[in-house]
C-alpha positions as CSV (number, residue, x, y, z in Angstrom):
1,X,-41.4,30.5,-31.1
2,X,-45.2,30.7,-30.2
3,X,-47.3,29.8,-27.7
4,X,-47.1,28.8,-23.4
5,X,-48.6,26.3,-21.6
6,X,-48.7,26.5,-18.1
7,X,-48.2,23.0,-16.0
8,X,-47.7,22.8,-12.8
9,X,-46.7,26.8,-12.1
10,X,-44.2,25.9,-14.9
11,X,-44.1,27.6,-18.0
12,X,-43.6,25.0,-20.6
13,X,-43.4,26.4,-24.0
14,X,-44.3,25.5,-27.6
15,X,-41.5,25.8,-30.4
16,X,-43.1,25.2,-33.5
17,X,-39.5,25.1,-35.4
18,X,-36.8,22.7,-34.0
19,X,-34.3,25.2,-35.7
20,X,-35.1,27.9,-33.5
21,X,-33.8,25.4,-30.8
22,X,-29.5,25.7,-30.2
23,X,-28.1,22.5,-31.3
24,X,-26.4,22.6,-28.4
25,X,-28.6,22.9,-26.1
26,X,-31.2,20.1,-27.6
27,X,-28.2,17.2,-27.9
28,X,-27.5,18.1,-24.5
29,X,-30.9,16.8,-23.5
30,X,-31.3,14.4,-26.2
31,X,-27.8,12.8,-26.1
32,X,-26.0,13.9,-22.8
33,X,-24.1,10.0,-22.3
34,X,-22.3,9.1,-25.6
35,X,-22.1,5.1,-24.9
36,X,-26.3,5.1,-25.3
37,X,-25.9,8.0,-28.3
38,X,-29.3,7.9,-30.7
39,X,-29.0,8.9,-33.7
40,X,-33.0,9.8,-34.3
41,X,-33.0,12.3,-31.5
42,X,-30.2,14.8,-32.7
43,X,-31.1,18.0,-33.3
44,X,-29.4,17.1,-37.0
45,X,-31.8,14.3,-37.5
46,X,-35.1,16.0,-36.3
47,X,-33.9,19.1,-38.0
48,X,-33.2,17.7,-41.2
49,X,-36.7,15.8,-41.7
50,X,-38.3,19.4,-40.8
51,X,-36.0,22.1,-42.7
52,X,-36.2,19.2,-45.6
53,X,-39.6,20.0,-45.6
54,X,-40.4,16.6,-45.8
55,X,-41.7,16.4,-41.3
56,X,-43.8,20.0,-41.9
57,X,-47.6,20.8,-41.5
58,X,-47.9,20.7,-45.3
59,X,-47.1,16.6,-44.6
60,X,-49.2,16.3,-42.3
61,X,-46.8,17.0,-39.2
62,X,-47.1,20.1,-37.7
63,X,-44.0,20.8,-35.6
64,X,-45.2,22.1,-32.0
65,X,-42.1,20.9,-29.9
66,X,-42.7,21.1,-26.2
67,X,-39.5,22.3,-23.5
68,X,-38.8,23.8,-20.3
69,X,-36.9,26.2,-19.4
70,X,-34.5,26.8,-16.2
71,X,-32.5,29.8,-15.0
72,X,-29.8,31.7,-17.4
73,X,-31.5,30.1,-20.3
74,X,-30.6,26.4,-19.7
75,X,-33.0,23.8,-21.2
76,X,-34.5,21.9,-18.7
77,X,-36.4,19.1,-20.6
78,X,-38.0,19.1,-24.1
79,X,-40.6,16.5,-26.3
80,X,-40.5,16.2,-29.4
81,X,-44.4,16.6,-30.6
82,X,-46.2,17.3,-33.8
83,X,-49.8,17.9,-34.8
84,X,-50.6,15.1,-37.1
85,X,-53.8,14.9,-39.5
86,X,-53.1,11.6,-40.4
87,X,-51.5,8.1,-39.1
88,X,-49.0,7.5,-41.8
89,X,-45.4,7.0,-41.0
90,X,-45.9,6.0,-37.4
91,X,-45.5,2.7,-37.5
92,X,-48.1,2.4,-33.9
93,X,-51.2,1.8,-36.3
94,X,-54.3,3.0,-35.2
95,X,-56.5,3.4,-38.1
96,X,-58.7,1.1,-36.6
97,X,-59.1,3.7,-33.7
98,X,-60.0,6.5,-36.6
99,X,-62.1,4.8,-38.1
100,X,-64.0,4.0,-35.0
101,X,-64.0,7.0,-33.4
102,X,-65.5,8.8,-36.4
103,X,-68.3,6.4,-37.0
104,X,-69.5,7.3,-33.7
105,X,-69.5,10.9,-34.9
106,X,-66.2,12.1,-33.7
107,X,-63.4,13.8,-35.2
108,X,-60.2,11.7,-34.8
109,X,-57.9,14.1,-36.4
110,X,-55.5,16.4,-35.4
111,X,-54.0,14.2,-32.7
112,X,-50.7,15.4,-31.0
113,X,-48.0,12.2,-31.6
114,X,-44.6,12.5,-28.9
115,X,-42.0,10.5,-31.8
116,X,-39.0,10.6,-34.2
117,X,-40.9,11.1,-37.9
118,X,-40.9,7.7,-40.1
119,X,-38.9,5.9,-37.8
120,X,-39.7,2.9,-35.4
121,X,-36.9,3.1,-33.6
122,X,-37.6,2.5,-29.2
123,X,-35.8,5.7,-27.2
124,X,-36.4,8.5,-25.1
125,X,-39.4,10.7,-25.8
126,X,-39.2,13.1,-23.2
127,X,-35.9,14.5,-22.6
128,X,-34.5,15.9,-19.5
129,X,-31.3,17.2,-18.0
130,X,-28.9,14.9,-16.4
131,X,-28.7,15.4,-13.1
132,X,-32.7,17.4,-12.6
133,X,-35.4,15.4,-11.4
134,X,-36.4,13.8,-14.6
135,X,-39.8,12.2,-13.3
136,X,-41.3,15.6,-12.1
137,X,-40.1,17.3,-15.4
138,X,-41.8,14.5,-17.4
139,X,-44.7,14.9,-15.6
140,X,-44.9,18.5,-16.4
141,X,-44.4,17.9,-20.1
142,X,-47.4,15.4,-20.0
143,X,-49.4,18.4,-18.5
144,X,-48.3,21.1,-20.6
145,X,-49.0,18.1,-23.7
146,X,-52.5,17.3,-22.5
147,X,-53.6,20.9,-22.3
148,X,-51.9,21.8,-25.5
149,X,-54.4,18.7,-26.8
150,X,-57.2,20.3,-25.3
151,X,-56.1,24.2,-27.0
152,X,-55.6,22.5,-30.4
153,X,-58.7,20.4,-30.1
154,X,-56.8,17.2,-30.9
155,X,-58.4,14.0,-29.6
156,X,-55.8,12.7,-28.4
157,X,-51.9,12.5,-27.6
158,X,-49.5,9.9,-28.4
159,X,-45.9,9.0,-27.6
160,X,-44.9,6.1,-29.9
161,X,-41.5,3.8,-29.4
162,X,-41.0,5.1,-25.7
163,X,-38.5,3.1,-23.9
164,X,-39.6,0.4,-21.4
165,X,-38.6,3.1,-18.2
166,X,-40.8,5.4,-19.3
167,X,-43.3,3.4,-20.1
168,X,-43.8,2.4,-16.9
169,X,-43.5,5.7,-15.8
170,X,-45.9,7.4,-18.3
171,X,-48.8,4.9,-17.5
172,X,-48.4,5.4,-13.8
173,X,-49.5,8.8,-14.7
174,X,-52.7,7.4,-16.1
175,X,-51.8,7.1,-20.4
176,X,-52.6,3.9,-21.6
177,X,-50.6,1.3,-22.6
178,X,-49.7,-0.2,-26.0
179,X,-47.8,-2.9,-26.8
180,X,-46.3,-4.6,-30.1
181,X,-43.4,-6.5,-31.3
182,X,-40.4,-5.7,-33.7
183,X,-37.2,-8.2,-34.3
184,X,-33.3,-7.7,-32.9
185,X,-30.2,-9.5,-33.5
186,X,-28.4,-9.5,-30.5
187,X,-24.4,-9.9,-30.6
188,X,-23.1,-11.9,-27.8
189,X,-19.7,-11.4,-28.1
190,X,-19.1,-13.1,-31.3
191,X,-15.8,-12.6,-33.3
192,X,-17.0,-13.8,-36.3
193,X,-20.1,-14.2,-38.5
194,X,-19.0,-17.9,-38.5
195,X,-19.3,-17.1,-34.2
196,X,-23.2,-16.4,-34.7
197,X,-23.8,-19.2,-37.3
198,X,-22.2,-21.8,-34.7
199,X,-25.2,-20.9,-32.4
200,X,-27.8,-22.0,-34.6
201,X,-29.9,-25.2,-35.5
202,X,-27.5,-27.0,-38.4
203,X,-30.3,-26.8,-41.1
204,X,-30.7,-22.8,-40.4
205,X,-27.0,-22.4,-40.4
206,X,-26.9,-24.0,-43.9
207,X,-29.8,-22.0,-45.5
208,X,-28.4,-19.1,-44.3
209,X,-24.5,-19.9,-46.1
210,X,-27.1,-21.1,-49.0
211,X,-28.5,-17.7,-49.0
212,X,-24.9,-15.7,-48.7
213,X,-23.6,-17.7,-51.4
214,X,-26.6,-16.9,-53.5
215,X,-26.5,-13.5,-53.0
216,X,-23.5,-11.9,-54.9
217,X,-23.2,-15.2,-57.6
218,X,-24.0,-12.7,-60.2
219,X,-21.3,-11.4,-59.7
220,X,-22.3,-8.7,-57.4
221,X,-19.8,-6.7,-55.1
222,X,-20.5,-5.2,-51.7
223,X,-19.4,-1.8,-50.0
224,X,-19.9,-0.4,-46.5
225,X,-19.6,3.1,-47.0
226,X,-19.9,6.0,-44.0
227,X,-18.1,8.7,-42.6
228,X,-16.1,11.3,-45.0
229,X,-16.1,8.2,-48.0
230,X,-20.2,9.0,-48.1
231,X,-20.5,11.7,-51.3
232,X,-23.9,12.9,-53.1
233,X,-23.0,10.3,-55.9
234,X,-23.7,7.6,-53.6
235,X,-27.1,9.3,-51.9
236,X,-28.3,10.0,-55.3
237,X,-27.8,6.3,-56.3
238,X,-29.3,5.3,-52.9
239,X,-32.6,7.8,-53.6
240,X,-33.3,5.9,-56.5
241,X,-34.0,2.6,-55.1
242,X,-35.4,4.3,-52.0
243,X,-38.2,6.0,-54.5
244,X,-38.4,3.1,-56.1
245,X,-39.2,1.2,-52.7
246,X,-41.2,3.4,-51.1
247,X,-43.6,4.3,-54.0
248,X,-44.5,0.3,-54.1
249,X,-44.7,-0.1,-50.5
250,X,-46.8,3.4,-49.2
251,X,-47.7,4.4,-52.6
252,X,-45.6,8.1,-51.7
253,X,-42.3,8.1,-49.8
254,X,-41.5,9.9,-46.3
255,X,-38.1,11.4,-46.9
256,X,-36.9,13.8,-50.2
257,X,-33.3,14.1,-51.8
258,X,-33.0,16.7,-49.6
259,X,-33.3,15.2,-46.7
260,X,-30.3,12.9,-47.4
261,X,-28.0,15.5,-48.4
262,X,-28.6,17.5,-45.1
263,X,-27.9,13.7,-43.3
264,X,-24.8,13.8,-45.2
265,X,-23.5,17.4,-43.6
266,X,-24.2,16.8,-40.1
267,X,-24.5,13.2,-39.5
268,X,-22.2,11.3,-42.2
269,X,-20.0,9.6,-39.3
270,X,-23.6,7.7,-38.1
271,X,-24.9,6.7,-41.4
272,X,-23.7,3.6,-43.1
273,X,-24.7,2.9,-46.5
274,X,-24.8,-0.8,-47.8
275,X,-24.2,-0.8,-50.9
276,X,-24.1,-3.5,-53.9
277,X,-22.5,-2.8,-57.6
278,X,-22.7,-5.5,-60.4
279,X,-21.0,-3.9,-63.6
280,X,-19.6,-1.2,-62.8
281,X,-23.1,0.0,-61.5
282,X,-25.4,0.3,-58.0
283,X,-28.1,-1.8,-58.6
284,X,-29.2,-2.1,-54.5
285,X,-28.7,-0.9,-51.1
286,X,-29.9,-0.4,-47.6
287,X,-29.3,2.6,-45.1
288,X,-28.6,2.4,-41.4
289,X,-27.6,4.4,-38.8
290,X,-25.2,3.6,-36.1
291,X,-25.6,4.3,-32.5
292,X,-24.1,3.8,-29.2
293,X,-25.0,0.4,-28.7
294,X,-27.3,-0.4,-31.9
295,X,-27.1,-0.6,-35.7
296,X,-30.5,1.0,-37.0
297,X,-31.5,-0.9,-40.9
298,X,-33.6,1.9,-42.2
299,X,-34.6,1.8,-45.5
300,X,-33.2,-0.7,-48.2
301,X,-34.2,-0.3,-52.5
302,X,-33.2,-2.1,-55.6
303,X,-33.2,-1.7,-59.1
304,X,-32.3,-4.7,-59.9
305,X,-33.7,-8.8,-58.2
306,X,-31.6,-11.1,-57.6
307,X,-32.9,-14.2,-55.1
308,X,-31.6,-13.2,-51.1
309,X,-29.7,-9.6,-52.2
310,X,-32.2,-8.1,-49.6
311,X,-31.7,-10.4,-46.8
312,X,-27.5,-10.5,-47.7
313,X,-27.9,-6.5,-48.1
314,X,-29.7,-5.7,-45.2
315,X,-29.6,-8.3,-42.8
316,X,-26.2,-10.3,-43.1
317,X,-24.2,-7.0,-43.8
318,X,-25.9,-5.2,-40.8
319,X,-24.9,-8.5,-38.6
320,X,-20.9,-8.7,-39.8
321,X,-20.7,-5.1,-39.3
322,X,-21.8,-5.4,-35.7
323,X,-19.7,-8.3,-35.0
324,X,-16.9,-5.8,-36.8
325,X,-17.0,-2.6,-34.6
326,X,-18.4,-4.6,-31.7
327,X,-21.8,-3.1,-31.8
328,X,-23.9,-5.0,-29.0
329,X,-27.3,-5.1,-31.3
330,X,-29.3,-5.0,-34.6
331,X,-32.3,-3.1,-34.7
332,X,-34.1,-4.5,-37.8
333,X,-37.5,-2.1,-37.7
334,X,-40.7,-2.9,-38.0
335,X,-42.8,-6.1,-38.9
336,X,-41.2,-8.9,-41.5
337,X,-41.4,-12.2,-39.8
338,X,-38.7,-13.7,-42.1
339,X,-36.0,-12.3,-40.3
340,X,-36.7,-14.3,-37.4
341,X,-35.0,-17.6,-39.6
342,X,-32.2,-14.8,-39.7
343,X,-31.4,-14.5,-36.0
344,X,-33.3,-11.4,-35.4
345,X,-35.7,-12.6,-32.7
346,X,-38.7,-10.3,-31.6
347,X,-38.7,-8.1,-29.0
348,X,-41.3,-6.3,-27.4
349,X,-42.1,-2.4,-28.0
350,X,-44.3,0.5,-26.3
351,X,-46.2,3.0,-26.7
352,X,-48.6,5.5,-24.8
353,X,-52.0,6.9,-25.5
354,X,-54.1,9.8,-24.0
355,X,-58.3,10.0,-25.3
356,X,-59.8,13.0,-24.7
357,X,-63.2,11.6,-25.1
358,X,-63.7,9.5,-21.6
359,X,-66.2,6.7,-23.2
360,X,-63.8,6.2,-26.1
361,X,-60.9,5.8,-23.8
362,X,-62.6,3.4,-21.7
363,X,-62.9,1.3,-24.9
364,X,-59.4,1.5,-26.3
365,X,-58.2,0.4,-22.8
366,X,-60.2,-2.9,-22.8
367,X,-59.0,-3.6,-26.2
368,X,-55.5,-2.8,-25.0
369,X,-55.7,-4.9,-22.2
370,X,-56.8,-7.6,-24.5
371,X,-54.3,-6.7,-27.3
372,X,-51.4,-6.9,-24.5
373,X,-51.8,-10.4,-24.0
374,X,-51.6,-11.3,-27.5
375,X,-48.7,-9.7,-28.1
376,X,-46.9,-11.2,-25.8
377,X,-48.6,-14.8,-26.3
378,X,-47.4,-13.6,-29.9
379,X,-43.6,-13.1,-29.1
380,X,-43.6,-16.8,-27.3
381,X,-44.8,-18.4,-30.4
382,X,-42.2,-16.8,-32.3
383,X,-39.5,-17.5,-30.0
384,X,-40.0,-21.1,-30.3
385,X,-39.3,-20.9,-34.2
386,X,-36.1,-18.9,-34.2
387,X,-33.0,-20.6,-35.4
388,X,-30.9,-21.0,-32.5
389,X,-30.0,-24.9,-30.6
390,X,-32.3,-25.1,-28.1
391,X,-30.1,-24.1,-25.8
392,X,-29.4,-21.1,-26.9
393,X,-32.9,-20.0,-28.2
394,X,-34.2,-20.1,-24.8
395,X,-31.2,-17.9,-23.8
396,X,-32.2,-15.2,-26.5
397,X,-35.7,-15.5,-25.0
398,X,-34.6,-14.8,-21.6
């Protein structure tokens, strides 16, 4: 535990290891209805990317975790916050800004960044107790955030994937305002994958059964696999095509072994592994992570190609195990526009900025204001290619 800020006559204080937090005491914040449970804000889930040591300052993510505190100890509210000296595994890019900002002589690193490490999933960012006055505890946080920019000498503070209420919130307050776009299946109600196909143009519905079909003709057998049945044999299969991913695609990957084996211990019953054998053997599969009301694709590896084993594995699966436990949506994560042919149709997402430096922040907010508009011009034009009748596309839309 180290340092205070005060905001607001309130002492809000800086926590620099989530561990030192009770369990208890952050879920309660972080998790306090179980219907809208998320996964990526458990004290298991931040913990675990910390004590992994793969979310530490040596990464680049300096843990300085904000909260408040009330009488008898309670925990009042809490942000999750890092010092970051770089923008990798945020998903909200803003290299662009970086590299701006220090071709006009400034120094864009450390920044403070409000978010759930390596993962572009929209929630909560600052977390407060049911029943206190959430909008004047958030508002402190944002104080005791903006001075702890101004102690660290960061240029700026960030809260990436917030959800639409406090987005709205948060830029009343004066942070600006970010917009992009990620894709979502969304069940309706459907009883069956054969349900979801019925919605959609006939030529989509036939590529897709094309694609199923095309999938496994090697022979290839598929497992969901969660809960008690998940065992180190199957994360140590899944890490290999993980590495194997993630090397090719950020040239070093986010998480270690380790961090899947803690997963395991405290939030087995969430995780669901996809898995695909041929031969007795893994050869693919894709992790997700099941909330309240969404199923979260992660990450998905193979060591193996076979034509449409990625889109069977992480797209198809993900949708019949929805339809299965009667989850109401599919978070797919970010960018790909070839799952839009899939049924995942985009959907818009937010994020928040604060810029110490008043002439740069004047800039970023024109672009924004710009960028806004083509983002949502954006999601339009994509909405009029997704797969569903017309009927129904302009229902998803809506």
């Amino acid at each position: 535990m180290s340092k205070t800020a005060k905001a607001e006559e309130v002492v809000v204080r800086v926590v620099d290891r989530l561990a030192d937090i009770p369990a208890a005491k952050w879920d309660a914040l972080a998790n306090p209805d179980e219907p809208h449970f998320d996964p990526f804000l458990t004290h298991a889930f931040l913990s675990a990317c910390e004590e992994s040591g793969s979310a530490t300052r040596r990464t680049g993510w300096r843990p300085q975790h904000l909260v408040i505190e009330g009488p008898n100890d309670t925990l009042e509210a809490a942000m999750p916050l890092y010092v970051k000296t770089h923008s990798r595994g945020e998903y909200v890019f803003d290299h662009g800004w970086a590299n701006a900002f220090e071709r006009a002589g400034g120094h864009y690193y450390p920044k403070l960044l409000c978010a759930v490490p390596f993962t572009p999933v929209t929630g909560r960012r600052l977390l407060t107790r049911t029943g206190a006055d959430a909008q004047m505890l958030e508002k402190q946080l944002l104080a005791g955030a903006i001075e702890l920019c101004q102690r660290a000498d960061a240029s700026s503070f960030h809260v990436n994937f917030a959800n639409e209420e406090q987005y709205e919130r948060l830029g009343a307050l004066g942070l600006l305002q970010r917009n992009d776009q990620q894709f979502m299946w969304q069940n309706r109600g459907y009883d069956t994958f054969d349900d979801f196909l019925g919605q959609l143009a006939s030529r989509k519905r036939k590529a897709i059964r094309r694609e199923r079909e095309g999938a496994v003709e090697a022979g290839i057998t598929i497992e969901h696999i969660t809960g008690k049945d998940l065992t180190e044999a199957h994360w140590d299969a899944f890490f290999q095509f993980y590495m194997d991913t993630g090397s090719r695609k950020w040239g070093s990957p986010y998480l270690n072994r380790r961090f899947f084996s803690m997963i395991n211990e405290t939030l087995r019953d969430h995780a669901l592994l996809v898995m695909c054998k041929r031969n007795g053997r893994y050869i693919a599969g894709a992790l997700n992570f099941i909330g309240g009301e969404a199923l979260y694709g992660r990450y998905w590896g193979a060591i193996e190609h076979h034509n449409f084993l990625h889109f069977e594995t992480c797209y198809y699966q993900a949708i019949d195990f929805a339809i299965q436990h009667k989850i109401s949506r599919v978070e797919a994560g970010a960018q790909g526009g070839h799952k839009l042919a899939r049924g995942y149709m985009p959907t818009k997402t937010y994020s928040l900025h604060f810029i110490r430096d008043p002439g740069f922040a004047d800039a970023v907010k024109r672009y924004l204001a710009e960028e806004r508009r083509s983002v949502e011009a954006h999601i339009d034009e994509l909405s009029d290619y997704g797969p569903f009748r017309r009927g129904e596309q302009m229902e998803e839309q809506d």
